[in-house]
LONUNU-335499 format. One record per residue (C-alpha): residue number from 1; x, y, z. Coordinates in steps of 0.25 Angstrom, whole numbers. Each point is the difference from the previous one (the first is absolute). Layout:
N
[NUM [X Y Z]]
...
This chain:
663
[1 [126 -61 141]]
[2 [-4 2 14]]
[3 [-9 11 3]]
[4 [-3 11 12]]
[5 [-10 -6 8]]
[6 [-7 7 13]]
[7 [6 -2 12]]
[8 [-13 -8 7]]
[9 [-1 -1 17]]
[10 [-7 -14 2]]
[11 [-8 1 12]]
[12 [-13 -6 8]]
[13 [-10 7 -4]]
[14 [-10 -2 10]]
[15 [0 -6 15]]
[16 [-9 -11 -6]]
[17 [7 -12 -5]]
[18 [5 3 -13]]
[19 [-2 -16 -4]]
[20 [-16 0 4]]
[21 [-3 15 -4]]
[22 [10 6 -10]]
[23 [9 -3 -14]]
[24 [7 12 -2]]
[25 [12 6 3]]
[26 [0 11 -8]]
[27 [4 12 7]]
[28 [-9 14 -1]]
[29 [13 8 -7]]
[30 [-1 16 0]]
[31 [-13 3 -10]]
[32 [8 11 -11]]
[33 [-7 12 0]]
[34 [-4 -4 -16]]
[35 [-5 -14 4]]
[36 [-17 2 0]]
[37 [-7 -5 -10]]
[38 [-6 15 -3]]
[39 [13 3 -4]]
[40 [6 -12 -9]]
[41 [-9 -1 -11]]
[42 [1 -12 -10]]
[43 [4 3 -13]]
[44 [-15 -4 -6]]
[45 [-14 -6 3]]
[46 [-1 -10 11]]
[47 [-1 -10 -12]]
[48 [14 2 -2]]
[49 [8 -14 -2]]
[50 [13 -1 8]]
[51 [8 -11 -1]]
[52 [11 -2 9]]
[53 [12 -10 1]]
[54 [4 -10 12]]
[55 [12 -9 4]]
[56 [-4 -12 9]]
[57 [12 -5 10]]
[58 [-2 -10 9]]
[59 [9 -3 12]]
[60 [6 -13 5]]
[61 [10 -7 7]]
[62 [14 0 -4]]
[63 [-2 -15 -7]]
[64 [-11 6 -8]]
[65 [-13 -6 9]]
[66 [-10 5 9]]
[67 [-5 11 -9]]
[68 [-14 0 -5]]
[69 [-4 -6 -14]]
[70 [-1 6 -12]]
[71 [-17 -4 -1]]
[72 [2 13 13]]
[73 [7 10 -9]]
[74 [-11 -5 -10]]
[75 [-13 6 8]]
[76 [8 11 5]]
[77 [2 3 -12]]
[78 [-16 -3 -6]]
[79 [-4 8 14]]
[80 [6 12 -5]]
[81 [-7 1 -11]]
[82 [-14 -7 3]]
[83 [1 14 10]]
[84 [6 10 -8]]
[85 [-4 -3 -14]]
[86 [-15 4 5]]
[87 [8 14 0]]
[88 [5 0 -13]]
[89 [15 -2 7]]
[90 [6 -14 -3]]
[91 [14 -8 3]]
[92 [9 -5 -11]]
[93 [10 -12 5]]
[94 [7 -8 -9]]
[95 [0 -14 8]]
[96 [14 0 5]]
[97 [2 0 14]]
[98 [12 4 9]]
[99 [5 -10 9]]
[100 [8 7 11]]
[101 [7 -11 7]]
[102 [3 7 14]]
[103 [0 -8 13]]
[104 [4 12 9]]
[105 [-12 9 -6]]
[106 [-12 -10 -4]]
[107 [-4 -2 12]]
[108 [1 16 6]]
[109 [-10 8 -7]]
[110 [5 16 -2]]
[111 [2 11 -9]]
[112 [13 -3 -2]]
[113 [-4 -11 -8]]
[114 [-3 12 -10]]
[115 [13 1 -6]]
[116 [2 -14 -5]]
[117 [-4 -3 -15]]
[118 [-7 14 -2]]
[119 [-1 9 -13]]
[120 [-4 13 -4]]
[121 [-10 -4 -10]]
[122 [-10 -8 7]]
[123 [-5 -4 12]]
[124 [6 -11 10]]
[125 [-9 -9 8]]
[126 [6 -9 10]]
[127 [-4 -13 6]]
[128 [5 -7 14]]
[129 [-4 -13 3]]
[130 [-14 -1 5]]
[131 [6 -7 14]]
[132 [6 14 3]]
[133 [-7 14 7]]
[134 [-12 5 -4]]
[135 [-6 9 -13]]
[136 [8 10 -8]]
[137 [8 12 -1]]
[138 [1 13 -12]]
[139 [12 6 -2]]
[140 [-7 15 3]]
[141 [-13 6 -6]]
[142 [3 4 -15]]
[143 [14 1 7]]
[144 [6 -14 -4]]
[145 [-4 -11 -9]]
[146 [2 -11 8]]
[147 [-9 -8 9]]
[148 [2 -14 7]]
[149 [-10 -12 5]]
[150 [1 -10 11]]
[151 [-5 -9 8]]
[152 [-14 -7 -1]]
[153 [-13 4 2]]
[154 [-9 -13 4]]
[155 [10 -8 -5]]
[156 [2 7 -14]]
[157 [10 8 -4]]
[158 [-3 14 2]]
[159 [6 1 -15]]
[160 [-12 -7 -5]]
[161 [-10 10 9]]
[162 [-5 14 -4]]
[163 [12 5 9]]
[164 [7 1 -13]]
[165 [-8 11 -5]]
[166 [-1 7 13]]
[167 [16 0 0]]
[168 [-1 6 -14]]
[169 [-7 11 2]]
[170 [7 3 11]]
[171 [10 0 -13]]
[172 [-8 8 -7]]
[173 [-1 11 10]]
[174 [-13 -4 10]]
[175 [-1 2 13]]
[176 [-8 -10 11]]
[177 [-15 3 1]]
[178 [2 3 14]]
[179 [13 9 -1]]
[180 [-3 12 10]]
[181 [-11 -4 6]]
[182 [8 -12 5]]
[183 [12 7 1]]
[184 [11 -7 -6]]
[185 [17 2 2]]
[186 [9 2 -10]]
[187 [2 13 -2]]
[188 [-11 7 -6]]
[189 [-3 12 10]]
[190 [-13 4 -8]]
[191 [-8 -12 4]]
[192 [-13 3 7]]
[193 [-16 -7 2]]
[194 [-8 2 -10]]
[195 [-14 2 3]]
[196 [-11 -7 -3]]
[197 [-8 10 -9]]
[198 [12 0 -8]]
[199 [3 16 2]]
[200 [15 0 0]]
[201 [3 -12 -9]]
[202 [9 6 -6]]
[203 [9 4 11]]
[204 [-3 -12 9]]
[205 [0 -16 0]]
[206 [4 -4 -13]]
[207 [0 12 -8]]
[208 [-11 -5 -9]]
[209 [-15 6 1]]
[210 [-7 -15 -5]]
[211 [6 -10 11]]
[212 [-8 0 13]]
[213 [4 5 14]]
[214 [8 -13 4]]
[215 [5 0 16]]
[216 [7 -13 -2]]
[217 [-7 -12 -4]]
[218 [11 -9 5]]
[219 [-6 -13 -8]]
[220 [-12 1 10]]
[221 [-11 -6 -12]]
[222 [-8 -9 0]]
[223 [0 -10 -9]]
[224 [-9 7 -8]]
[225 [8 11 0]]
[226 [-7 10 9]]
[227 [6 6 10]]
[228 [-2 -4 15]]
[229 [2 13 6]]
[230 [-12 7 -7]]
[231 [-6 11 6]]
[232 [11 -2 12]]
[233 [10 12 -4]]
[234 [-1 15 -4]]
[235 [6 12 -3]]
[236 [2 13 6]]
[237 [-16 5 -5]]
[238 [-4 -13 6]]
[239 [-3 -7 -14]]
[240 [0 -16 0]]
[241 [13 -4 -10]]
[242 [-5 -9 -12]]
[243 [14 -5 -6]]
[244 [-2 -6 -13]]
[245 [4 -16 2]]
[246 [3 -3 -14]]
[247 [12 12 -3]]
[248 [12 -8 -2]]
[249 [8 12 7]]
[250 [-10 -3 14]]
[251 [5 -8 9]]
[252 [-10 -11 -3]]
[253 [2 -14 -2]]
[254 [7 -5 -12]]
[255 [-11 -8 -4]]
[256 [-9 12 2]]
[257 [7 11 -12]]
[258 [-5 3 -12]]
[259 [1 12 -5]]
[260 [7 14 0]]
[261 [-9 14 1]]
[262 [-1 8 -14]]
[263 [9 10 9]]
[264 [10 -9 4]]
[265 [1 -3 -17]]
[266 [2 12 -1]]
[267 [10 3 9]]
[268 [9 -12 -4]]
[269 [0 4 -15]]
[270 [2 14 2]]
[271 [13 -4 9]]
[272 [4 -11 -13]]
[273 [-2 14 -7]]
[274 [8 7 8]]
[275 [11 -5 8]]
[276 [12 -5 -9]]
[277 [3 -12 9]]
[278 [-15 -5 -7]]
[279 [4 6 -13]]
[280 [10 -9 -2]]
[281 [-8 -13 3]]
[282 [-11 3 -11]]
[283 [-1 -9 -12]]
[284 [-5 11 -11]]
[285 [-1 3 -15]]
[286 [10 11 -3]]
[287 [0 12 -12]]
[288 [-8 10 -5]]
[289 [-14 2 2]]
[290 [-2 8 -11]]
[291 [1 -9 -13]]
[292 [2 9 -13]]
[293 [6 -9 -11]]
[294 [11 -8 8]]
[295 [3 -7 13]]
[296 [7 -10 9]]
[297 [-6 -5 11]]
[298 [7 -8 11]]
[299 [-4 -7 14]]
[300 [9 3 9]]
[301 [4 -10 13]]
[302 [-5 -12 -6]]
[303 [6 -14 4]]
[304 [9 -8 -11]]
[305 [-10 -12 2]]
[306 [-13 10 -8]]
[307 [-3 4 -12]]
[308 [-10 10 -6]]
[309 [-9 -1 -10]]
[310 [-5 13 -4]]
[311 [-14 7 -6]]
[312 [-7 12 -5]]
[313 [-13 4 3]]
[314 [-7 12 -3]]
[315 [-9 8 -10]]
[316 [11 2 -9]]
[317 [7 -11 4]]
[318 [0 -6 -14]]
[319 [7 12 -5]]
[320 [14 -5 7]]
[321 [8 -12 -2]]
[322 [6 -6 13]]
[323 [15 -9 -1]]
[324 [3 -8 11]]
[325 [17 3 -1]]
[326 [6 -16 4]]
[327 [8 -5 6]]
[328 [-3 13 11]]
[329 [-15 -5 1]]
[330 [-4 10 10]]
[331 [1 11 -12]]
[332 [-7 3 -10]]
[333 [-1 12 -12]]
[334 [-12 6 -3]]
[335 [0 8 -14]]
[336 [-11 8 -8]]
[337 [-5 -6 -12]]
[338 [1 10 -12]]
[339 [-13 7 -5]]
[340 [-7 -7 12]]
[341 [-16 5 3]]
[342 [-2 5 13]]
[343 [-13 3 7]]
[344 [-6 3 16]]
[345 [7 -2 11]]
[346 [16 2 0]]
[347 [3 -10 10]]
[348 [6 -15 0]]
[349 [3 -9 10]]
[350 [15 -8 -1]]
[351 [-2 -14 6]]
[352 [11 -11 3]]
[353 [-4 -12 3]]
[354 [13 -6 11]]
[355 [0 -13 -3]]
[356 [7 -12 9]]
[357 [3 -12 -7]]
[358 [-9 4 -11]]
[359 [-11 3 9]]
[360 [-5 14 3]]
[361 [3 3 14]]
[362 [-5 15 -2]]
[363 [-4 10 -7]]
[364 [5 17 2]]
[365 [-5 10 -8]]
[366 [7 14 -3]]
[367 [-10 10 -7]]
[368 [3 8 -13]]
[369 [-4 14 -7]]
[370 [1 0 -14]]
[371 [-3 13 -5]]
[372 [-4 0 -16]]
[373 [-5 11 -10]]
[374 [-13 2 1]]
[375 [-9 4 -11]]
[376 [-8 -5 -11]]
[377 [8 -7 -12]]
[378 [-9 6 -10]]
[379 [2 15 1]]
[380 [-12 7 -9]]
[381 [5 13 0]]
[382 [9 5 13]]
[383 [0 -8 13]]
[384 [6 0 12]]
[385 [12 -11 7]]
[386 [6 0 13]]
[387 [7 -10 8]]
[388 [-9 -8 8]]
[389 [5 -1 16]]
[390 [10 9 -3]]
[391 [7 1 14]]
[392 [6 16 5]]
[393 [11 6 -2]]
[394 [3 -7 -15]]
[395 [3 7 -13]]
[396 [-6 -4 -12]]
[397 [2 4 -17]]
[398 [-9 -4 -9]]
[399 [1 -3 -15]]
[400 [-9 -5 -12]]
[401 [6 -6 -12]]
[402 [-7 -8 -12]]
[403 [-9 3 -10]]
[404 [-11 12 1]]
[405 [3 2 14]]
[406 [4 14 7]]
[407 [5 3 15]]
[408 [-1 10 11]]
[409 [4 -1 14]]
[410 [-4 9 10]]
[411 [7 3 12]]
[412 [12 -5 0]]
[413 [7 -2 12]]
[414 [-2 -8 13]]
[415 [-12 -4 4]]
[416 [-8 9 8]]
[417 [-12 -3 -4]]
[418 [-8 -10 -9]]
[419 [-2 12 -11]]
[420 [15 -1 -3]]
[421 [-1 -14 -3]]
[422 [-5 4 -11]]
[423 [2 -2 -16]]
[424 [-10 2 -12]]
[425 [1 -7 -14]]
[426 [-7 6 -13]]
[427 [-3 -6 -12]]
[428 [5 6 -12]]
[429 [-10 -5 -8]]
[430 [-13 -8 -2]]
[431 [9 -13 -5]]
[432 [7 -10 6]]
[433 [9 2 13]]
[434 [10 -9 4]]
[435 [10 3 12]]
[436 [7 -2 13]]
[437 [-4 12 11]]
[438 [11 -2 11]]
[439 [2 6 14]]
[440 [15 2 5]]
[441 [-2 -2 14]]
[442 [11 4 11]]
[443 [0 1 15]]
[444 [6 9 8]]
[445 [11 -13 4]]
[446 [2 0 -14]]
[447 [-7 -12 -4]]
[448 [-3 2 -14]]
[449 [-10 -9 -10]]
[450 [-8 0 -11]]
[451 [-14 -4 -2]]
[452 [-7 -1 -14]]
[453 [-15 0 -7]]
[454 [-2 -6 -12]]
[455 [-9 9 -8]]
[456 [-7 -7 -13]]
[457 [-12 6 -5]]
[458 [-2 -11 -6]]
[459 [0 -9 12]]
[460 [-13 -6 1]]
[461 [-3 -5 -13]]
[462 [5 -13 2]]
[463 [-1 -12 -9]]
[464 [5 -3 -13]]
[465 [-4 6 -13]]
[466 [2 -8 -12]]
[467 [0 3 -15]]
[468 [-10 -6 -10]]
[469 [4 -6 -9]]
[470 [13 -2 4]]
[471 [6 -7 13]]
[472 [7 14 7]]
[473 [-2 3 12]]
[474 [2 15 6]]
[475 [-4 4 13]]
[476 [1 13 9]]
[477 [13 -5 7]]
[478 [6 7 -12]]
[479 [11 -9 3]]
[480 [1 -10 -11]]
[481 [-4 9 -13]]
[482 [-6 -11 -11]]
[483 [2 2 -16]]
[484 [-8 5 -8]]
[485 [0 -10 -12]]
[486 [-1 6 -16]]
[487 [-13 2 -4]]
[488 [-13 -2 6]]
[489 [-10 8 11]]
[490 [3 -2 13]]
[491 [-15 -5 9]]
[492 [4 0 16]]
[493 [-7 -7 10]]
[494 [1 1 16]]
[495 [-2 -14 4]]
[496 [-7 1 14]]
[497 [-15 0 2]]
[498 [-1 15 2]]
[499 [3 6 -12]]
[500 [3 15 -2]]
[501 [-12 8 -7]]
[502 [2 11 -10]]
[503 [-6 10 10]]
[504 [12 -2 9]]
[505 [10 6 -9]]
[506 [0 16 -3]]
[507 [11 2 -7]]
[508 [7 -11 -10]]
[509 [12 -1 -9]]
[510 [11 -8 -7]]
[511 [12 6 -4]]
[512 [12 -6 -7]]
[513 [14 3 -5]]
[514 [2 -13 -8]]
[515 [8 3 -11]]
[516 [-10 3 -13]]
[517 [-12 -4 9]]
[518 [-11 12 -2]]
[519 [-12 3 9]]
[520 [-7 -12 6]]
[521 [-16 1 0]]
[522 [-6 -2 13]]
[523 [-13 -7 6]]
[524 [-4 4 15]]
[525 [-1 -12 8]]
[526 [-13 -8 -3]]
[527 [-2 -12 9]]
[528 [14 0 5]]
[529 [6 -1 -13]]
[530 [8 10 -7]]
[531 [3 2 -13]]
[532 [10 6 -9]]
[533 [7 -2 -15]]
[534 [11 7 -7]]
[535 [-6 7 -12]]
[536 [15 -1 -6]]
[537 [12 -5 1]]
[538 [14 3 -2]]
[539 [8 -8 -11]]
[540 [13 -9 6]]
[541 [2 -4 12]]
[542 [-6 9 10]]
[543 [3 2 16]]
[544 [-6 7 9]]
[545 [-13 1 10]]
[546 [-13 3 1]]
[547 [-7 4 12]]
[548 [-14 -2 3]]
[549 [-6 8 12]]
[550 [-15 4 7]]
[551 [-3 8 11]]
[552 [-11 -4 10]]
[553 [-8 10 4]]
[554 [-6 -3 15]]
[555 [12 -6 6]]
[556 [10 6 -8]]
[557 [7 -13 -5]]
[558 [7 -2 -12]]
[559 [3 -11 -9]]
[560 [13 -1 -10]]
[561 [3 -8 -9]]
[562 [14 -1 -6]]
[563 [4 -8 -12]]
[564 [12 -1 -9]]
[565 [1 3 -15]]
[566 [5 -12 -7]]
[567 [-6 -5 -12]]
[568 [5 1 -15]]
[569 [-8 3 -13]]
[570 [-10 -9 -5]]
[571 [4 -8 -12]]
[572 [-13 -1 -5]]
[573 [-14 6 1]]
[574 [-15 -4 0]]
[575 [-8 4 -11]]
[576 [-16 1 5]]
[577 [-12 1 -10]]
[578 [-15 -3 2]]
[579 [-12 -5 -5]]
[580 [-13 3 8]]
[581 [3 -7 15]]
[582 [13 -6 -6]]
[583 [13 3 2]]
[584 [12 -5 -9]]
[585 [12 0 6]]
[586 [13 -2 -9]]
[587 [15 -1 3]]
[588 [7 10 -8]]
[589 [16 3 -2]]
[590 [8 14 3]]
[591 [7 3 -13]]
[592 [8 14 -4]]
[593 [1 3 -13]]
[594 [11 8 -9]]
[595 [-4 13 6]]
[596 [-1 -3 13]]
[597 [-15 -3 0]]
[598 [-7 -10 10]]
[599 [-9 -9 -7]]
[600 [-7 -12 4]]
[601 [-4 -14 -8]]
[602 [-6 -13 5]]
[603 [7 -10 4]]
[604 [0 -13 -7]]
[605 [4 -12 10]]
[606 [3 -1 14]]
[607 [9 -10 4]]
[608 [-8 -3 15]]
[609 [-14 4 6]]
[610 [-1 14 5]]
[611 [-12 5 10]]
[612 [-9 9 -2]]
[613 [-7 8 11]]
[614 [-11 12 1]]
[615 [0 7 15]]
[616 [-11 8 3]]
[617 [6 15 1]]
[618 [-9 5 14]]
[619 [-1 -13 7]]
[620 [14 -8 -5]]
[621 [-10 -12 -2]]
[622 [6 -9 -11]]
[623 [-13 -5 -8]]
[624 [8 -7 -11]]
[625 [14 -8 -1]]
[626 [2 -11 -10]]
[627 [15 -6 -3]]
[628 [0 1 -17]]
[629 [7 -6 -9]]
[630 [-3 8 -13]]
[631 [4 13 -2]]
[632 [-13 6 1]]
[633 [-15 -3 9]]
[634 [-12 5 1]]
[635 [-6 4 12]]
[636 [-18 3 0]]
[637 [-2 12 12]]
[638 [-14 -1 0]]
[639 [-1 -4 14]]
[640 [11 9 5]]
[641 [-5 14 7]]
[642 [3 11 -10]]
[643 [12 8 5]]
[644 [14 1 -2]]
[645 [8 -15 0]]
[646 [14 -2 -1]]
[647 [6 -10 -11]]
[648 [13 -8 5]]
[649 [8 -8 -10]]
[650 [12 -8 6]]
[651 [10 -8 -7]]
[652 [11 -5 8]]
[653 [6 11 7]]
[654 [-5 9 -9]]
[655 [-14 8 3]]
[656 [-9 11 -8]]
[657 [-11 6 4]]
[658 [-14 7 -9]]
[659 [-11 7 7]]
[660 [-13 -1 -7]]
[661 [-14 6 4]]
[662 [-12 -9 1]]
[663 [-15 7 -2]]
């Protein structure tokens, strides 16, 4: 599509010749009234990346010769950015150049060459041949996104010279160093000299308080690139000018610039900021800035020949997973992992990474907000949440739900101030809690999310615990209950090298609903062990569960064990005698009698080894385990400690248990 462009007046600019002493023919349009850097702010700091797109055309003879190579559009194109990107402005082309074939305009240079080729969503640099005029032209300041090269300077095109970049920020809404105080025509009736001191900047010259005095350097350097008329003009107070020889908006030589004032920056990203024309040239990462558990993420304006790559950074960067959405490889969706952590600072950083031919050309950035629910994970009696980075004017409802776990929000309503974003959970008791705390969050546009905590008293005793004698394996994940097998005590060890101490638990407790199953006895944790044993059970087949469960006392965590009930009767018991330090154990059947009566008889054979063990009760030690073959051993304790030792007989799948008491 072709686009509006400024209607320019090309003119001599000064009475000196234009081919020894100047390059530019863009004309001094009207300054708007809203077009001073004190009143065009950029959208961020002066860190802020801007990344911009470019069309390269090149003009040539009807036959498609005389026009200038592409190794030209090349450095124009690396001269952009080797001056720009300093700023933290860069150039995006895609390689393909525009031939316009056109023997009745190659070889005239004017602003009518403007209208050929253009778009809307980039900017348009156009090359003559170097055997025609002399420098360049903008289509306008801030105005028009436009700008041509021609001609040579010493022989190389003025393409392949900082010229470029002088002509784009002409582009990009700067004026010359010496506008005003070498007054200029084209329209802008503001124009004045700007004084030496500096006073009236901002009314005068160039608009811009950082850039030097300049009357008209005119290309008069020396090779060095000092100035020859030094000490030779001043201003009305009778102050010696001092231009800056190095501004690539001065009139210097094209082998002199080398940079632009921090001013000058400023100026040219808060007009890409401002003025749509500019708008539409960005390359930029489009959706919303604030990331609550869902969201697509775009780059807008790039070329078909890149691709992104994209990334996460952040303190909680960890807590989101990032899908890059092909075959659109410039999007991407970035999604809230469920019963995520989230600590310190709220902000992330969304990185593509453009790549050209699987090279990365470029990098942009868009910066993110993800507001999570602050507060601890382990609520000890009642504690306070709120939404981290809440932004103003949003709504939010609060809920608990879980396991020993109460809710009030106060406040509710629109955020005024941070007290309303405010919710307090209770503890309904000093056992386990387990629950999801979750804030409704809606904004005045009516964006509506929801953001979780995961609260699990239980949280931090990580590792596994493991039964002895048998292989199950509970832990405080609660999330794979083990079963609790017939028969025998139950001796749990944390495996990790810190192992919880009987003075961390105030409180301790097993309950049950197995099906026949009465009280289970209770040991309190004794070098990270636990133990427990039914003291009876049910008869048939019993299923149920059984919960074991401490209460730490300085950090408020708890532990819970779940297990489930499946075990059957015994079908036989363990007869115990002894004898001084020995213990006779003997493999007895379950009989009942006529009346109904349990009675017990020893077993006469066995038809395959069976394994006999002895557990210590307090430490869950195993101090003795033989594999038998009879139905009966003796076992001498006269080393053990005396104390309370459980006795394990296992045939098969079957198991029975004896406690006996060694003095």
């Amino acid at each position: 599509m072709i686009k509006y462009f400024s209607f320019v007046i090309v003119i001599s600019l000064w009475s000196l010749s234009i081919n020894a002493q100047s390059f530019c023919q863009t004309p001094a349009l009207r300054q708007p009234s809203d077009n001073k850097v004190t009143t065009l702010p950029s959208r961020s700091s002066s860190d802020s990346q801007y990344v911009l797109k470019v069309y390269f055309h090149v003009l040539r003879s009807s036959n498609g010769t005389d026009g200038v190579n592409s190794s030209i559009v090349q450095s124009a194109y690396n001269l952009l950015n080797d001056d720009f990107n300093t700023d933290n402005i860069y150039f995006l082309w895609d390689g393909i150049v525009d031939y316009i074939d056109n023997s009745s305009i190659y070889t005239n240079p004017s602003s009518s060459i403007f209208s050929y080729n253009n778009h809307q969503d980039g900017i348009d640099i156009y090359i003559y041949p170097t055997s025609v005029g002399v420098g360049g032209m903008a289509n306008g300041y801030g105005s028009g996104t436009e700008l041509y090269l021609t001609g040579n300077y010493n022989g190389i095109s003025y393409a392949a010279t900082h010229v470029v970049s002088h002509e784009m920020g002409h582009v990009l809404n700067l004026y010359h160093t010496h506008h005003g105080t070498c007054s200029e025509t084209g329209g802008d009736p503001n124009q004045c000299a700007e004084l030496v001191n500096g006073v009236n900047s901002d009314v005068c010259g160039d608009y811009i308080g950082d850039t030097p005095a300049d009357p008209g350097i005119f290309q008069n350097v020396t090779s060095s690139c000092v100035w020859i008329y030094q000490g030779t003009y001043f201003d009305s107070n009778n102050q010696a000018y001092n231009p800056d020889t190095h501004l690539i908006m001065s009139y210097t030589k094209p082998d002199c610039m080398e940079y632009f004032s921090p001013m000058q920056v400023q100026r040219m990203k808060g007009a890409i900021d401002n003025f749509p024309v500019l708008q539409n040239t960005v390359i930029t990462i489009t959706g919303a800035s604030l990331l609550y558990n869902s969201a697509t993420y775009s780059i807008t304006n790039l070329q078909s020949a890149f691709s992104a790559e994209w990334s996460l950074t952040g303190a909680n960067a960890s807590n989101f997973t990032i899908q890059n959405n092909y075959p659109s490889t410039n999007q991407c969706t970035i999604t809230r992992n469920a019963n995520s952590t989230f600590s310190g600072s709220t902000s992330l950083i969304l990185s593509a990474q453009i790549k050209y031919n699987g090279t990365t050309v470029h990098t942009i950035t868009k910066n993110l907000v993800a507001p999570y629910i602050s507060g601890t994970s382990i609520p000890c009696n009642t504690e306070n949440y709120h939404v981290k980075d809440l932004p103003g004017n949003t709504n939010v409802s609060w809920s608990v739900s879980g396991l020993g776990l109460t809710g009030t929000q106060l406040h509710p309503g629109y955020l005024i101030e941070d007290s309303i974003n405010s919710y307090y959970v209770s503890r309904t008791a000093q056992g386990y809690a387990r629950g999801t705390v979750s804030a409704t969050v809606q904004t005045s546009e009516n964006t509506t999310a929801t953001l979780t905590k995961r609260i699990d008293t239980g949280g931090n005793f990580t590792g596994t615990w493991y039964q002895i004698p048998s292989t199950l394996n509970p832990d405080t994940s609660n999330s794979s209950p083990a079963a609790l097998q017939s028969g025998g005590m139950y001796i749990l060890n944390k495996s990790q090298s810190t192992v919880l101490q009987s003075s961390d638990f105030i409180d301790a407790s097993i309950t049950t609903n197995c099906n026949g199953m009465t009280l289970l006895s209770w040991s309190n944790p004794n070098n990270g062990t636990i133990t427990f044993i039914p003291t009876k059970w049910g008869t048939g087949n019993n299923i149920g569960s059984a919960i074991v469960e401490g209460w730490k006392s300085s950090t408020c965590e708890t532990f819970r064990l779940n297990f489930s009930c499946i075990f059957t009767d015994p079908i036989f018991t363990l007869g115990v005698s002894a004898s001084g330090q020995d213990y006779t154990f003997t493999l007895q059947n379950k009989q009942t009698d006529e009346n109904g009566n349990e009675r017990t008889q020893p077993i006469e054979s066995v038809d395959q080894p069976w394994k006999l063990s002895v557990v210590q009760y307090d430490t869950g030690l195993t101090v003795y385990e033989n594999s038998v073959s009879g139905t009966s051993m003796t076992v001498n304790a006269s080393r053990w400690k005396p104390g309370i030792y459980i006795v394990i007989a296992t045939i098969g799948d079957d198991m029975c248990v004896q406690k006996i008491t060694v003095k």
